[in-house]
C-alpha positions in Angstrom: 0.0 0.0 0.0 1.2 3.3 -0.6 2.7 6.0 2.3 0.9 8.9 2.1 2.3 12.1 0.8 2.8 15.0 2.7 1.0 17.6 1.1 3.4 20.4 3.4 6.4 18.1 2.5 6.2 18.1 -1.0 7.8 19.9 -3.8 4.7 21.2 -5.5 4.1 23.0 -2.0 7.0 24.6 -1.4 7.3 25.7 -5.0 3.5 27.3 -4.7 3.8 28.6 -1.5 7.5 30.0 -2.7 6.3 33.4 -4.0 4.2 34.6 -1.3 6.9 33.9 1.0 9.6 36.3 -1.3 6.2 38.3 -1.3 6.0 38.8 2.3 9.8 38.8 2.9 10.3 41.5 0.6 7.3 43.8 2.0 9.3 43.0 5.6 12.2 44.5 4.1 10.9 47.3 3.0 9.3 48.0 5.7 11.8 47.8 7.9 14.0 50.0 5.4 11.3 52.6 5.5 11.5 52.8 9.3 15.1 52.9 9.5 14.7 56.0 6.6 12.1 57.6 9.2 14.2 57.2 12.3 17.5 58.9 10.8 15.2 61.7 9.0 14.0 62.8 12.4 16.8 62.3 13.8 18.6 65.0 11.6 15.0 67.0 11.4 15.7 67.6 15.3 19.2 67.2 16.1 21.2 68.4 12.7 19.4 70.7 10.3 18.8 73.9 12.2 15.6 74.7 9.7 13.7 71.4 10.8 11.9 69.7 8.1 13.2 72.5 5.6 16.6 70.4 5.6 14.7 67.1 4.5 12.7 68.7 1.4 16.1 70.7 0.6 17.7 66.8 0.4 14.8 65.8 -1.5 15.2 68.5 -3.7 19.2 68.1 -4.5 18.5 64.0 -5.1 15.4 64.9 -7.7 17.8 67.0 -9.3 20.3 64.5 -9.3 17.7 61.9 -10.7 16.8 64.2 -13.7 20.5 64.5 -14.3 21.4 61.2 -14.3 18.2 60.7 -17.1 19.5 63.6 -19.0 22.6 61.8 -19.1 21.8 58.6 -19.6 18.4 58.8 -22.2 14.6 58.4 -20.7 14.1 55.2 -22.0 13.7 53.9 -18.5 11.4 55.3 -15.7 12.9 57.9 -14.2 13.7 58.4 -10.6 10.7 60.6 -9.5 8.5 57.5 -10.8 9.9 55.5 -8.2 9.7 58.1 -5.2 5.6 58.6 -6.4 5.0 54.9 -6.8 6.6 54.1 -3.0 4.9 57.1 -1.5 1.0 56.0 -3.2 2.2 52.5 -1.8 2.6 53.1 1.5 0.3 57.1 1.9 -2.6 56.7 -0.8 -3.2 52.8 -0.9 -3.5 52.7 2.5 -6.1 56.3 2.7 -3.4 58.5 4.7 -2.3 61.3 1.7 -6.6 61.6 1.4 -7.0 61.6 5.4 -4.5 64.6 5.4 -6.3 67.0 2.9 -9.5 66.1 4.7 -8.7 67.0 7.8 -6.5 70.2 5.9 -9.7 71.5 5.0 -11.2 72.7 8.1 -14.7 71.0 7.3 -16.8 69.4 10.5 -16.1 66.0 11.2 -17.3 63.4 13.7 -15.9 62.2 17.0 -13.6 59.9 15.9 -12.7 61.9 12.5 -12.0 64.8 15.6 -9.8 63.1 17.4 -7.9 61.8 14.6 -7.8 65.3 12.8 -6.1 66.2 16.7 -3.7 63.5 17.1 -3.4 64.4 13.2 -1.8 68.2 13.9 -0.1 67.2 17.1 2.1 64.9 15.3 1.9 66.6 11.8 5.8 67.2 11.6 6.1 63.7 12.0 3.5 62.7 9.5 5.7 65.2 7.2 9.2 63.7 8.1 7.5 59.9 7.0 6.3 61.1 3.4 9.0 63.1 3.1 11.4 60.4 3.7 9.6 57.9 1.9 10.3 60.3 -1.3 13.5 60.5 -0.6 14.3 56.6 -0.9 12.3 55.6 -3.7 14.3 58.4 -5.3 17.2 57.3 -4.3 16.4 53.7 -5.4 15.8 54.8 -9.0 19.3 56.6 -9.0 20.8 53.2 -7.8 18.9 51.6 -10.8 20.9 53.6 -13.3 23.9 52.2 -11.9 23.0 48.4 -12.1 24.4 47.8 -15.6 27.3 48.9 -14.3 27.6 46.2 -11.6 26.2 43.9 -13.7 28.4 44.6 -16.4 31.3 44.0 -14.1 30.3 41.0 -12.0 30.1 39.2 -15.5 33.6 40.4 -16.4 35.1 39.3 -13.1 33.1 36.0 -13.3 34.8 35.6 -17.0 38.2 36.4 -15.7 37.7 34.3 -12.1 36.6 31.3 -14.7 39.9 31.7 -17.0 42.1 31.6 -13.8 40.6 28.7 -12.6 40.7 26.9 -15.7 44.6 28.0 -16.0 44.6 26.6 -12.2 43.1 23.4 -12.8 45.4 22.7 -15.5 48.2 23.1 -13.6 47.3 21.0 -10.8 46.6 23.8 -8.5 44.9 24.1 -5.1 40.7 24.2 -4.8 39.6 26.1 -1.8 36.2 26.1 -0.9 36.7 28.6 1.8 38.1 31.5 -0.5 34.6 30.8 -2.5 31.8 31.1 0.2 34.0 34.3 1.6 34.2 36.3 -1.8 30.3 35.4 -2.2 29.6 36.1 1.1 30.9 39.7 1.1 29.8 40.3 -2.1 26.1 40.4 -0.3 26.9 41.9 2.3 28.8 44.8 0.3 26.1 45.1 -2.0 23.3 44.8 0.9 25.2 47.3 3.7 25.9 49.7 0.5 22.8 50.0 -0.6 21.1 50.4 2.2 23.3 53.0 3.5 22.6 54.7 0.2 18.9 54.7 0.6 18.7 55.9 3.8 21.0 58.4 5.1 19.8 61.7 5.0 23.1 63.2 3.7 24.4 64.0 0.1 26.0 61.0 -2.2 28.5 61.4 -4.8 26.9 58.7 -6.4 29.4 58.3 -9.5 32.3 57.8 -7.0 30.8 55.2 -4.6 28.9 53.6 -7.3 32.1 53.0 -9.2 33.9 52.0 -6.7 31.6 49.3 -4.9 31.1 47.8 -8.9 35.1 47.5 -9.2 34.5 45.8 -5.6 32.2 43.5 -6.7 33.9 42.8 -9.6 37.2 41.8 -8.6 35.3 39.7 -5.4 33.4 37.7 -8.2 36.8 36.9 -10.0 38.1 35.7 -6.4 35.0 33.8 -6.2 34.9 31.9 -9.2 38.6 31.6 -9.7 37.9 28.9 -6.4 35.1 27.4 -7.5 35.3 23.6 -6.6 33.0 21.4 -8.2 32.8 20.8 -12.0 30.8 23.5 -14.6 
């Protein structure tokens, strides 16, 4: 008689269930990311820029101006930067009704209770509110400049995989030593380059010079993913 199959255990399961688990990983993330962006803007709205929220829509300014550079640079054939920074703040301010609660309770109109208190709790906290949308703007700007630069880094990581897979077949000719180690490390820190850089590109409130650091962390990556394939083990 045949065992019964797992319906949880099987490979039809996981591969189903697979993308609402990216799904809900990646709206974690970016939650998490959005908070982080929130914290340090207030942070700087009460501790660093003298004029208060004026110094986060000055940033905001300066990195839309660098977006439409970067376009004018590059050609518009792909979205440009402020498409990003208005599809994260509808995500998270007009899906969820809070951009529309704002201009109702901006407009002075009577209101129930509960639309009272809220409209209170509203203006006590409204430099807060501001700081959050503000902020929110301010990464998925930031995001789309990072876009331009992904060519680059992919452009790069292939070379160095090219040149990491030459030197290994040179090595593996010669009789050379295999390490394992050397592999996982170069990979290894190739994520967490690319993850700690990014990140600290999206959400520090505080001018980039994004041709210099984008540059630099793709020759990074590039030389790590020559290290990493260069020691890769098994057979291609």
């Amino acid at each position: 008689m045949p065992s019964k199959v797992d319906f949880n255990d099987s490979t039809i399961a996981r591969v189903l269930l697979q993308p609402f688990k990216l799904g809900f990983a990646m709206t974690i993330g970016l939650a998490g990311l959005l908070l982080l962006a929130w914290t340090l803007a207030w942070i700087h709205v009460a501790h660093v820029w003298s004029g208060r929220t004026e110094g986060l829509r000055h940033l905001l300014m300066t990195e839309m101006a660098v977006g439409a550079e970067f376009v004018a640079r590059q050609g518009s054939s792909a979205l440009p930067p402020s498409a990003f920074a208005n599809g994260l703040y509808g995500g998270v301010f007009e899906a969820t009704g809070l951009h529309n609660m704002g201009l109702r309770f901006a407009d002075g109109d009577s209101l129930s209770v509960p639309d009272t208190v809220l409209r209170r709790a509203w203006i006590a906290h409204h430099e807060e509110v501001e700081i959050a949308m503000l902020s929110t703007q301010f990464v998925g700007i930031r995001a789309g400049v990072f876009l331009r630069f992904l060519p680059l880094f992919l452009l790069l990581y292939a070379v160095g995989t090219f040149e990491g897979l030459c030197q290994r077949a040179v090595r593996r000719a010669q009789a050379a030593r295999e390490s394992a180690n050397i592999y996982h490390r170069a990979k290894y820190t190739q994520v967490v380059i690319l993850g700690m850089g990014l990140v600290c590109a999206l959400v520090l409130p505080m001018p980039v010079s994004w041709s210099h650091w984008m540059g630099a962390g793709a020759v990074v990556v590039g030389s790590l993913a020559a290290c990493q394939w260069a020691y890769y083990k098994k057979h291609l």
